[in-house]
C-alpha positions as CSV (number, residue, x, y, z in Angstrom):
1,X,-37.0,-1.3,-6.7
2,X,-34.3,-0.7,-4.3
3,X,-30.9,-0.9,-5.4
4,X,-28.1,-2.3,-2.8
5,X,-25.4,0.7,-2.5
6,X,-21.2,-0.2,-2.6
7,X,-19.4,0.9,0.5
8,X,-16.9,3.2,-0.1
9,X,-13.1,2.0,0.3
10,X,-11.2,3.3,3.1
11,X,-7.8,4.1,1.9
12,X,-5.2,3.4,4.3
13,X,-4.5,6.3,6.8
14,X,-0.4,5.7,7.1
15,X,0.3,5.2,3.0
16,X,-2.7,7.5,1.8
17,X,-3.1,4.2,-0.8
18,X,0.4,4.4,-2.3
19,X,1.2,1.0,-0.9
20,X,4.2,0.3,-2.4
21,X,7.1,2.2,-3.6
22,X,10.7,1.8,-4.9
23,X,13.6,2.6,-3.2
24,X,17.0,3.1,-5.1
25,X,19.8,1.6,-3.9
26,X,22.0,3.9,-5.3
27,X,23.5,1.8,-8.0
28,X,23.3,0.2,-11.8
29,X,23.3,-3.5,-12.7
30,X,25.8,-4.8,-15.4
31,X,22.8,-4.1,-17.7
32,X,22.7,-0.3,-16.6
33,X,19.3,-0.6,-14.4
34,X,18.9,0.8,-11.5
35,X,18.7,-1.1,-8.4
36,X,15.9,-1.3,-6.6
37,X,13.7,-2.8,-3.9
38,X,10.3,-2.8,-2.8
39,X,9.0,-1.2,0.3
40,X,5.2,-2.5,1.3
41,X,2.9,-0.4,3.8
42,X,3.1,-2.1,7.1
43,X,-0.3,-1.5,8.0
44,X,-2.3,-2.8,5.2
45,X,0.1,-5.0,4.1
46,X,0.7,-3.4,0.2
47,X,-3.1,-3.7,-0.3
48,X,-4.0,0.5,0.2
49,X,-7.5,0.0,1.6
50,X,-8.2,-0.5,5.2
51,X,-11.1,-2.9,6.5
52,X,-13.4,-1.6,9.1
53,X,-12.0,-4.2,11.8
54,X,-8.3,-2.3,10.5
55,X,-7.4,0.7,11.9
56,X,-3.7,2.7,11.6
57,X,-1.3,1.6,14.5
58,X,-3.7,-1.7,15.6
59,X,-2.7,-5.0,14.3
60,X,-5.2,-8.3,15.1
């Protein structure tokens, strides 16, 4: 019997699936953390797989 095969995922050309990273703003809290923010990929919008329809540098 035939058995249906899974599609590879396309990782996302531009963040090579590291779609989100923190950025140090250079500083500590009163608590002595770090401060920080959150940077998504533009392109696949902090997911890290592309769609077929998705391509780098297009957006629908």
């Amino acid at each position: 019997m035939a058995q249906h095969t899974v599609r590879p995922v396309k990782v996302c050309p531009d963040c090579i699936g590291f779609a989100a990273v923190a950025i140090t703003l250079g500083g500590h809290d009163r608590a002595g953390a770090r401060r920080t923010i959150t940077a998504h990929c533009y392109a696949c919008q902090g997911t890290g797989t592309v769609t077929g329809t998705k391509r780098a540098g297009v957006t629908a």
